[in-house]
Residue frames relative to the residue before (quaternion, step in Angstrom):
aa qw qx qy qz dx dy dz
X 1.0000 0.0000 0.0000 0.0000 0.00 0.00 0.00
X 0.3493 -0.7379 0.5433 0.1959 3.46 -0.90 0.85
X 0.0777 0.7899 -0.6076 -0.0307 4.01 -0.16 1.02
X 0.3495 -0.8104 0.4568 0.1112 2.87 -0.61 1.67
X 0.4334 0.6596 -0.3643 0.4944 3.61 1.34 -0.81
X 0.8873 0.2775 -0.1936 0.3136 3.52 0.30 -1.23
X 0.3117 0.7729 -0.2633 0.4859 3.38 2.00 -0.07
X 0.6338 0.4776 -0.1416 0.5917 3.45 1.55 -1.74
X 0.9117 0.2214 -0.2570 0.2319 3.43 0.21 -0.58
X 0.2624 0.7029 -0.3368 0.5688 2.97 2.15 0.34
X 0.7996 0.3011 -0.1734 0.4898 3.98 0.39 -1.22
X 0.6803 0.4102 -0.3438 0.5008 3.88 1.48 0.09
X 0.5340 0.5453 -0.4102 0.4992 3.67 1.45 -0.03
X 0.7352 0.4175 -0.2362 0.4790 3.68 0.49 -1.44
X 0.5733 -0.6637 0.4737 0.0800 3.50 1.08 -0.30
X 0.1050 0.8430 -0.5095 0.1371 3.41 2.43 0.07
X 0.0674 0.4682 -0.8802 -0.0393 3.74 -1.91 0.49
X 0.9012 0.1704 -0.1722 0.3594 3.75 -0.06 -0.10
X 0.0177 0.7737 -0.6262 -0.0945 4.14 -0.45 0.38
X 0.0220 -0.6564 0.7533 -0.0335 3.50 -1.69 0.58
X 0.2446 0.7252 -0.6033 0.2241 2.82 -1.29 1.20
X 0.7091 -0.2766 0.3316 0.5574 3.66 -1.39 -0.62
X 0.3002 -0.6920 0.5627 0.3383 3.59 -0.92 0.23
X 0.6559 0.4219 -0.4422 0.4429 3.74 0.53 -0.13
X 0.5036 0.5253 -0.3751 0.5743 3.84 1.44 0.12
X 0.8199 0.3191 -0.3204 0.3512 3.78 -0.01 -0.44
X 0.6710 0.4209 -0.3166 0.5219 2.93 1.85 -0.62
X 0.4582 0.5118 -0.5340 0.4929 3.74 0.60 1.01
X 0.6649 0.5495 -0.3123 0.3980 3.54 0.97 -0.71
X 0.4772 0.7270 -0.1257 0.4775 2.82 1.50 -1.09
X 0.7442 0.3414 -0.1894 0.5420 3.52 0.06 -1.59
X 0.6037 0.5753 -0.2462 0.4939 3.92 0.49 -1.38
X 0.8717 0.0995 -0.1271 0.4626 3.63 -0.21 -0.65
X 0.2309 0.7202 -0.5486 0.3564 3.90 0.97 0.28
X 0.9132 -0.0571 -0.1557 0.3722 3.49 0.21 -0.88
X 0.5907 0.4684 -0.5372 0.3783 3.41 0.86 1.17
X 0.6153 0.3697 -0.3587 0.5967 3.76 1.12 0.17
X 0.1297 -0.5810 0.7383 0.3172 3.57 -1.37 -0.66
X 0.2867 -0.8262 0.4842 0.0276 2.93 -0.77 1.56
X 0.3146 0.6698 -0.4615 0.4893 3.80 1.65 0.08
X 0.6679 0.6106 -0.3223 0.2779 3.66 0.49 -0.88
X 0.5280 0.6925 -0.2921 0.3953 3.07 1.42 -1.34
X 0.4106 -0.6364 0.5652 0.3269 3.62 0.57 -1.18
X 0.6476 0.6007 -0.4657 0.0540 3.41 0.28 -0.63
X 0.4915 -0.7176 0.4590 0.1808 3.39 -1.25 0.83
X 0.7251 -0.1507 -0.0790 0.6673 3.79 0.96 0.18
X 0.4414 -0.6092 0.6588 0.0014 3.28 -2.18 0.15
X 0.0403 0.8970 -0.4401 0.0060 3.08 0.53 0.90
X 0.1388 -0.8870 0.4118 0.1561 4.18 -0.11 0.81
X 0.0702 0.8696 -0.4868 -0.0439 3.81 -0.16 0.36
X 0.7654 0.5108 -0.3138 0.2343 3.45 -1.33 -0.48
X 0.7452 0.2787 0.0846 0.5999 3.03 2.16 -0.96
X 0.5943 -0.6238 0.3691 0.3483 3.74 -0.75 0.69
X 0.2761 -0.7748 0.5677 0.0333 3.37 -0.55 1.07
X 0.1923 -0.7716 0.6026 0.0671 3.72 0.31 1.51
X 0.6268 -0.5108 0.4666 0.3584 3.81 -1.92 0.31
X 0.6945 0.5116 -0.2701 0.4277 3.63 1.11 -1.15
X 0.5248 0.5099 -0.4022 0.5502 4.02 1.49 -0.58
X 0.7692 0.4158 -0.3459 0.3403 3.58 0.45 -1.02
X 0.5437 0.6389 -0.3647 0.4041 3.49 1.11 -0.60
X 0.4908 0.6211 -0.2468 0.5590 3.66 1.24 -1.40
X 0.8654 0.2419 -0.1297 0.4191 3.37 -0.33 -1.16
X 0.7207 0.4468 -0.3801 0.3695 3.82 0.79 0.33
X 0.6076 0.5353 -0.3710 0.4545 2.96 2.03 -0.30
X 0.7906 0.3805 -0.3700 0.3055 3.05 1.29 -0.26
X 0.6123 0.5375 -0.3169 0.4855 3.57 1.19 -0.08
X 0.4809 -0.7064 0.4645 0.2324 3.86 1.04 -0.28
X 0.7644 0.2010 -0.1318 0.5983 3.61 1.09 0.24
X 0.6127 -0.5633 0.3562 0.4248 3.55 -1.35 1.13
X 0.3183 -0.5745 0.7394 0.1483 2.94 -2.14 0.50
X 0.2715 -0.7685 0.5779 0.0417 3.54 -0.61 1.32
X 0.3429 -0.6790 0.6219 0.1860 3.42 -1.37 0.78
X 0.0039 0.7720 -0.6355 -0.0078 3.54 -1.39 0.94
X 0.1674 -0.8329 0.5100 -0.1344 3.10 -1.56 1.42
X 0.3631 0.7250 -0.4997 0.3047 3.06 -0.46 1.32
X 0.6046 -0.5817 0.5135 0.1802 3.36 -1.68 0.33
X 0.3744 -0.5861 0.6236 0.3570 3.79 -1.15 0.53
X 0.7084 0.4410 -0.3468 0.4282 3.75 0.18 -1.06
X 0.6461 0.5862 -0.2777 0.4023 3.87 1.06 -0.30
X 0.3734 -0.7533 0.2780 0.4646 2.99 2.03 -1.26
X 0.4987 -0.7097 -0.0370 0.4962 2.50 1.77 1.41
X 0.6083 0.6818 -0.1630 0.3721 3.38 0.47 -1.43
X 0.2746 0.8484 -0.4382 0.1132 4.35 0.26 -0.08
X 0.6944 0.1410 0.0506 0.7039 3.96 1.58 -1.29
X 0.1173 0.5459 -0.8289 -0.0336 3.13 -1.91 0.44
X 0.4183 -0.5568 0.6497 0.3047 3.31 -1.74 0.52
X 0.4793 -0.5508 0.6487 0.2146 2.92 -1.74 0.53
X 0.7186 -0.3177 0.4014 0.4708 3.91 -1.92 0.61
X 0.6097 0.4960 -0.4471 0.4269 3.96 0.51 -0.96
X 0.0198 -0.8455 0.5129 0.1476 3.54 0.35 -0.87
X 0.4569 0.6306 -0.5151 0.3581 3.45 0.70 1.64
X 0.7953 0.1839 -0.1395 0.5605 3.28 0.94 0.87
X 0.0532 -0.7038 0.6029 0.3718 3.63 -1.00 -0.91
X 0.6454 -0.6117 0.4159 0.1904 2.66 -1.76 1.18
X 0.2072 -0.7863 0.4951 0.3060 3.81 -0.43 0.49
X 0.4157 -0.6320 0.5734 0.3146 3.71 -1.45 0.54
X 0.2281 -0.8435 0.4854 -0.0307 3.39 -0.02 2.03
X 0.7818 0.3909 -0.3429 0.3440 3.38 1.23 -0.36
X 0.4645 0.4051 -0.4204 0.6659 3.68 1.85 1.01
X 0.9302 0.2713 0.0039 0.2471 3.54 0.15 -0.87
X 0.0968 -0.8785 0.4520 0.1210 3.19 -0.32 1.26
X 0.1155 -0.7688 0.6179 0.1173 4.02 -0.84 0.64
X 0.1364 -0.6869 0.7026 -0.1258 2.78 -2.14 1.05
X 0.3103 -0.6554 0.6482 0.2322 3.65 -0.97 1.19
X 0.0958 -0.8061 0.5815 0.0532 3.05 -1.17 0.52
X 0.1401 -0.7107 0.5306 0.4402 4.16 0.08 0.18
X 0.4940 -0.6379 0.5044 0.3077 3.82 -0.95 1.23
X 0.7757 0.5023 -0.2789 0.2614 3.60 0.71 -0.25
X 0.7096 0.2799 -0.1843 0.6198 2.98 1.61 -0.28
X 0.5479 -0.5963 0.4576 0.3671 3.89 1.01 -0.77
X 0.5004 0.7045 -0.4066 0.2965 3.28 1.39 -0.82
X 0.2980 -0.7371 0.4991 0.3447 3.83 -0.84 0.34
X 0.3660 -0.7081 0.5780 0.1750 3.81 -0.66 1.13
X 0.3266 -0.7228 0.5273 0.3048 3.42 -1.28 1.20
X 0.7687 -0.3714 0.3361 0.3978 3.77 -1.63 0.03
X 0.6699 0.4645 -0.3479 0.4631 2.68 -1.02 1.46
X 0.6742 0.4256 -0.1125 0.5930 3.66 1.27 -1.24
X 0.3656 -0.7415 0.5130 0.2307 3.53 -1.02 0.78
X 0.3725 0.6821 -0.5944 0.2066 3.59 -1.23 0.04
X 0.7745 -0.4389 0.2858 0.3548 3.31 -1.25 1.00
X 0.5810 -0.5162 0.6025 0.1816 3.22 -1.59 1.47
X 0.0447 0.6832 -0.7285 -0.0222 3.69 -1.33 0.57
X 0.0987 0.8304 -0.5481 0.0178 3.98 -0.66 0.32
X 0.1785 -0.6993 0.6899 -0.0555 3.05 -1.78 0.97
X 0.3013 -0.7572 0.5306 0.2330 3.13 -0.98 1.24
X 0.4583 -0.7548 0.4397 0.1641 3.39 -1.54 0.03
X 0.6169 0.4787 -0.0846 0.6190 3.08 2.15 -0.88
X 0.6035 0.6362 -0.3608 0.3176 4.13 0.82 -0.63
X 0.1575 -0.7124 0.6490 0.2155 3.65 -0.24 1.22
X 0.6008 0.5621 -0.4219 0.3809 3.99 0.31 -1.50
X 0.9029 -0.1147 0.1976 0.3640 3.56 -0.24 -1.50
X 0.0092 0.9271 -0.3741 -0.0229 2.97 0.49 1.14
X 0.2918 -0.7466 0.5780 0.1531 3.69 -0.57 0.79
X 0.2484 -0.6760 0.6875 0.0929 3.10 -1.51 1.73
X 0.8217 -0.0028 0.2027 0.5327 4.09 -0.97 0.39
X 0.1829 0.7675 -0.5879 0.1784 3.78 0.50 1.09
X 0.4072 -0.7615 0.4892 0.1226 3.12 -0.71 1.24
X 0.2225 -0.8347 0.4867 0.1298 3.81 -0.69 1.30
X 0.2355 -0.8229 0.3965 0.3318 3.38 0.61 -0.91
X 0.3457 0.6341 -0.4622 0.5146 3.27 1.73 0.91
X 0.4219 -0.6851 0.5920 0.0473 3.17 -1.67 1.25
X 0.3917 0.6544 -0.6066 0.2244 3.56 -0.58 0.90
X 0.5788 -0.5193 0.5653 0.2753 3.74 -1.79 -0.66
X 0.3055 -0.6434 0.6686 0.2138 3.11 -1.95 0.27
X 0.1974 -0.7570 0.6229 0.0025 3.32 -0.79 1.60
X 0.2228 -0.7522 0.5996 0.1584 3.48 -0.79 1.12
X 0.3798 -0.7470 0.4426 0.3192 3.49 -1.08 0.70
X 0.4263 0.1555 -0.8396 -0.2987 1.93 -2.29 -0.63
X 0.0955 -0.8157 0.5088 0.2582 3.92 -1.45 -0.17
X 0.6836 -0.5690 0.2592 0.3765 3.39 -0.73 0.55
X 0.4034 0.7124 -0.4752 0.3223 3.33 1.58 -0.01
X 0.5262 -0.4981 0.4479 0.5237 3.47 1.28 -1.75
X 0.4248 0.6738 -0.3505 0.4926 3.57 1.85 -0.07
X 0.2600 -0.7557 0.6006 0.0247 3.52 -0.35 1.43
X 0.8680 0.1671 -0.1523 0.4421 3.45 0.35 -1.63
X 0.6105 0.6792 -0.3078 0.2668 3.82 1.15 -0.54
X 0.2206 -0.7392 0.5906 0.2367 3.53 -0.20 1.52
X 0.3431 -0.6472 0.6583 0.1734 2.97 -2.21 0.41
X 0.0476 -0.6879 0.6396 0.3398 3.53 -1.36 -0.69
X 0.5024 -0.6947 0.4200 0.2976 3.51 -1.52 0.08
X 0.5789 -0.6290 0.2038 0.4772 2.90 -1.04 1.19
X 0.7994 -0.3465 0.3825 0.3076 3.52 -1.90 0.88
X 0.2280 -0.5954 0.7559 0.1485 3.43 -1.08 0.40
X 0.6866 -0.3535 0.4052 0.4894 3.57 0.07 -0.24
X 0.5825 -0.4163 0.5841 0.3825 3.23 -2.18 -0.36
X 0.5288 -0.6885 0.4747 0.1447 3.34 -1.91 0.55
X 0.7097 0.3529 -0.3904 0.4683 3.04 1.50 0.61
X 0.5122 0.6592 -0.4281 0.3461 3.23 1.90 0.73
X 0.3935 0.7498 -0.2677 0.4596 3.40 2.07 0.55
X 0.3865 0.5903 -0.7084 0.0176 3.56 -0.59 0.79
X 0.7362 -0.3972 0.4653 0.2895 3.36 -2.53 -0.70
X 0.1950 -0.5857 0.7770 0.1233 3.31 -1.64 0.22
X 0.8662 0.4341 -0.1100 0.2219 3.08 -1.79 -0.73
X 0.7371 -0.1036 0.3745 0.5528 3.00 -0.66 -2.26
X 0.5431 -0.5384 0.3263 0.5555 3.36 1.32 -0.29
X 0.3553 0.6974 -0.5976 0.1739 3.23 0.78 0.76
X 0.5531 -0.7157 0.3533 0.2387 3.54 -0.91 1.12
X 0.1233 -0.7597 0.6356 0.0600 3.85 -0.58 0.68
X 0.0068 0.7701 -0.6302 0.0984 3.45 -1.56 1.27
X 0.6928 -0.5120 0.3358 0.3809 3.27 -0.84 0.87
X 0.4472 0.6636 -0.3754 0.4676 3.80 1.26 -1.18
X 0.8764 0.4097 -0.0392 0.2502 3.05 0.01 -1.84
X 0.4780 0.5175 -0.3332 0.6266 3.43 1.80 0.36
X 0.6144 0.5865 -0.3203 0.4193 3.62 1.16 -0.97
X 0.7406 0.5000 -0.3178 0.3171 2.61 0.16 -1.35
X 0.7762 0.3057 -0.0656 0.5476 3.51 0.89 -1.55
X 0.8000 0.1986 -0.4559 0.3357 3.81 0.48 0.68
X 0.6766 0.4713 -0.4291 0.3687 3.30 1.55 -0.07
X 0.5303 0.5934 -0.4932 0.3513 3.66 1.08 0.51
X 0.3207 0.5365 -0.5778 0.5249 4.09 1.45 0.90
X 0.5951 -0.5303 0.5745 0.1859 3.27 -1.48 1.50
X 0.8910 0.1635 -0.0517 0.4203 3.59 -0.96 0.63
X 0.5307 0.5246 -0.5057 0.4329 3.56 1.42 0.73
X 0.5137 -0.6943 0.4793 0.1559 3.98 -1.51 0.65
X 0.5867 -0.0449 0.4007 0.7023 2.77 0.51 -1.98
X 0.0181 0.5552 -0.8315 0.0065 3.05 -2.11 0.45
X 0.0260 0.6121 -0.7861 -0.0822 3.74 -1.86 0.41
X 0.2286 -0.6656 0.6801 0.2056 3.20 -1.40 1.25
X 0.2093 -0.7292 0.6458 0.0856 3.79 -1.66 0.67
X 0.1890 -0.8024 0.5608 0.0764 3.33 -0.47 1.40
X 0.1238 0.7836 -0.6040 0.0763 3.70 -1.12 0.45
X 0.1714 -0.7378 0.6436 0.1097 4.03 -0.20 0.44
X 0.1415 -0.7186 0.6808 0.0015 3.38 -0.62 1.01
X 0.8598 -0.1478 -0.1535 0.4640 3.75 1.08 -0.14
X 0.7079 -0.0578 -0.0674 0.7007 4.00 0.09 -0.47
X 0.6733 0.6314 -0.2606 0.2829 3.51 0.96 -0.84
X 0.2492 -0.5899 0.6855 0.3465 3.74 -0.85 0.10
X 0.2331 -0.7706 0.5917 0.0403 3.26 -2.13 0.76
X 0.1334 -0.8927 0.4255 0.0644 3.39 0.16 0.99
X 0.0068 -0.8356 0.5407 -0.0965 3.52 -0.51 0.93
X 0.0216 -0.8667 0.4941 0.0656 2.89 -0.13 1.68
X 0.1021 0.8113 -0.5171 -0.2530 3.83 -0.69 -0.10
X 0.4388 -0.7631 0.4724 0.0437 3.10 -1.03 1.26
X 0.1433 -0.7112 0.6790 0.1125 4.35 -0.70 0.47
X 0.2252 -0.8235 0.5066 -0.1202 2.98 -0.66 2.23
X 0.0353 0.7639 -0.6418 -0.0575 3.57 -0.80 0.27
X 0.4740 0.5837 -0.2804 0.5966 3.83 0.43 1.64
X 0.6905 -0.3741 0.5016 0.3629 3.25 -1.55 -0.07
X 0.3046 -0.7853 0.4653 0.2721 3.33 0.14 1.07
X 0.6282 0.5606 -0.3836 0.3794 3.83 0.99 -1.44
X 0.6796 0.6013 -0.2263 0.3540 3.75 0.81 -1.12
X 0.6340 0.6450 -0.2112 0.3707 3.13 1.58 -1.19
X 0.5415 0.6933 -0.2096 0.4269 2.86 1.39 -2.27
X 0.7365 0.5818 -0.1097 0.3271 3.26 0.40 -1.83
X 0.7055 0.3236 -0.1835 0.6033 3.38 1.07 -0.95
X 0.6944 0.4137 -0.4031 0.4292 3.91 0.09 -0.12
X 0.4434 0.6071 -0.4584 0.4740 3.52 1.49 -0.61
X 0.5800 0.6300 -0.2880 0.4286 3.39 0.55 -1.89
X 0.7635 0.4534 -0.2379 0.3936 3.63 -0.09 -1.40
X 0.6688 0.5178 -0.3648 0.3893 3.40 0.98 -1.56
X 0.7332 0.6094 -0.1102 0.2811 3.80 1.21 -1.10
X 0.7896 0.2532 -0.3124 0.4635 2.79 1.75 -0.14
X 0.0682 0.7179 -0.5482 0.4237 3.27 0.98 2.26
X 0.3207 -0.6668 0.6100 0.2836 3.48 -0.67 1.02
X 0.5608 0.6819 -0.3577 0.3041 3.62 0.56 0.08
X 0.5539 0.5603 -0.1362 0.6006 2.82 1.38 -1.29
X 0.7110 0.5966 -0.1902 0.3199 3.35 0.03 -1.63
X 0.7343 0.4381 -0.1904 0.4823 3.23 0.87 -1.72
X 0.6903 0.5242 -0.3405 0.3643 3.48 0.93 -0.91
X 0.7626 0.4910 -0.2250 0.3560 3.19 1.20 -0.94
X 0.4259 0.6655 -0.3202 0.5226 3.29 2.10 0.03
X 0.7748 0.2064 -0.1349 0.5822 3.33 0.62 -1.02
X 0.7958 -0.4240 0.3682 0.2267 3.48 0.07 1.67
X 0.9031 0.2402 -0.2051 0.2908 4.04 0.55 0.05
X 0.4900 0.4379 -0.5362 0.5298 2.90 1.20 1.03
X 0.2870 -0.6458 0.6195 0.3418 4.44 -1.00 0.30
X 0.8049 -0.4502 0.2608 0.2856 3.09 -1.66 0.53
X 0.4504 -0.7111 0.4012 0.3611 3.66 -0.25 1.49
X 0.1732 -0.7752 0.5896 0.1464 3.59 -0.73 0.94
X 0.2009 0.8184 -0.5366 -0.0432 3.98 -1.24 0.39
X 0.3343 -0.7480 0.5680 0.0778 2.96 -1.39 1.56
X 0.0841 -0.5272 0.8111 0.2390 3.66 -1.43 0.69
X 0.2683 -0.5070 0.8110 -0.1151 1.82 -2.46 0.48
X 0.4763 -0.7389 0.4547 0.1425 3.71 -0.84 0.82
X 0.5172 -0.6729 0.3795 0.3684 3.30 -0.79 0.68
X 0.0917 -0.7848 0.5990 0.1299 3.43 -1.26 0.42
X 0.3800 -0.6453 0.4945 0.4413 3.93 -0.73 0.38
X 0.3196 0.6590 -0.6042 0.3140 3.92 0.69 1.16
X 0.0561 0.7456 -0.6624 -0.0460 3.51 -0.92 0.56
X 0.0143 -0.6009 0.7989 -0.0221 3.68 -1.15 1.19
X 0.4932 -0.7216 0.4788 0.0823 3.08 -1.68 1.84
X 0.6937 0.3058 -0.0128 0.6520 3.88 -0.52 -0.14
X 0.2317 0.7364 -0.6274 0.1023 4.03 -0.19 0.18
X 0.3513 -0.7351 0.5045 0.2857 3.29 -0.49 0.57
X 0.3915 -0.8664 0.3100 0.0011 3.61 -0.85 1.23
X 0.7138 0.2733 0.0488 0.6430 2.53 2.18 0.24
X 0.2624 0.8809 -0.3939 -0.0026 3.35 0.45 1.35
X 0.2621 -0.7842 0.5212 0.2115 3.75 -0.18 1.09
X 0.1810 -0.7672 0.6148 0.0275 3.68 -0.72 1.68
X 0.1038 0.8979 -0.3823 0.1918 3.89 1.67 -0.27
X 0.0628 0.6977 -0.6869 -0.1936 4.02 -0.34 0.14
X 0.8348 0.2534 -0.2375 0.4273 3.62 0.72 -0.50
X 0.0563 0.7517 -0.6323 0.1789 3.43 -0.03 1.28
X 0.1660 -0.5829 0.7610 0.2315 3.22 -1.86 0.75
X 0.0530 0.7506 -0.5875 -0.2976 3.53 -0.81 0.49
């Protein structure tokens, strides 16, 4: 359960200048206590998100309401979890070069992709006596940014933040490709959305999207706007142009002080699927 009450009095006793945590966990605190505290007061001086993708529309939310940046973190359990953070600049994360080595890699062939080009993260530590890992393949999708950066980091390469994993990717339509990202971006940037999972299923030539959404708001207003958002996706659009996607369906759903970590954001129920 997510007690927001106690969250408040936990971050005004200790005196908090800095929080870190799940990002779908702060950004429930966040939404929930926005308008019964003013959270600018608090002081805090950064926001650091991990364990979870950190979308542009969550981070926007959460800086307007706390008054200070919300950093992205990246990293692996088998790495020891921890591997990037972004810097105040927030055009990348910075990589811990003096444990960890990265490489783009195209996942399809192995080839190594210069800076700049996307394809799957691969790492090797530099510091592990127990278990060290030679080129460990992540399935996350990002770049190699070569410095310098406007932070003041001359020699410290970055990558960009993750797009996600490559098997969190499937098709609609024509095969146009659908990713968790690509729901973020465009339903959690509606004022007063939580969470959403879309459920795919094709009862006949069509795909069926079913989105349900955790609302804090006028539910009729909400509905209305995330629909709105979901529609202007060329994804969406294209399928529904060319006859093979059914009308985009979405359920709210009220907040609850339940909190399930890591939800999966995308289930594909599909018996016929090309992936």
């Amino acid at each position: 359960d997510v007690n927001v009450d106690e969250q408040m009095r936990v971050m005004k006793e200790q005196q908090a200048k800095v929080i870190i945590g799940l990002t779908s966990f702060i950004y429930r605190v966040t939404v929930l206590a926005r308008d019964r505290y003013d959270l600018r007061s608090l002081g805090l001086k950064a926001i650091i998100c991990s364990s979870e993708p950190l979308s542009e529309a969550v981070r926007h939310e959460m800086e307007a309401a706390w008054g200070c940046k919300c950093l992205s973190q990246y990293g692996l359990t088998e790495m020891g979890l921890a591997t990037t953070i972004e810097c105040q600049v927030q055009t990348g994360l910075h990589i811990n070069e003096a444990d960890f080595m990265v490489e783009v890699i195209d996942p399809d062939t192995g080839k190594k992709l210069p800076p700049g080009e996307e394809g799957e993260l691969i790492w090797t530590s530099l510091s592990f006596h127990g278990s060290p890992l030679l080129r460990y393949r992540s399935y996350d999708i990002s770049k190699f940014i070569v410095p310098p950066c406007d932070c003041g980091h001359v020699t410290v390469g970055k990558i960009g933040k993750p797009k996600g994993r490559r098997n969190a990717a499937t098709k609609i339509g024509l095969g146009e490709h659908i990713f968790p990202a690509l729901f973020d971006e465009a339903i959690m940037k509606v004022h007063g959305v939580l969470n959403y999972q879309l459920v795919l299923t094709k009862p006949s030539f069509r795909d069926h999207l079913h989105f349900t959404v955790e609302y804090n708001g006028d539910m009729v207003k909400g509905k209305e706007e995330v629909l709105t958002a979901i529609m202007e996706l060329e994804e969406i659009r294209s399928g529904l142009e060319n006859d093979l996607l059914d009308p985009v369906e979405v359920e709210m759903r009220e907040v609850t002080s339940e909190f399930t970590p890591k939800m999966k954001p995308i289930i594909d129920q599909r018996e016929r699927f090309d992936s």
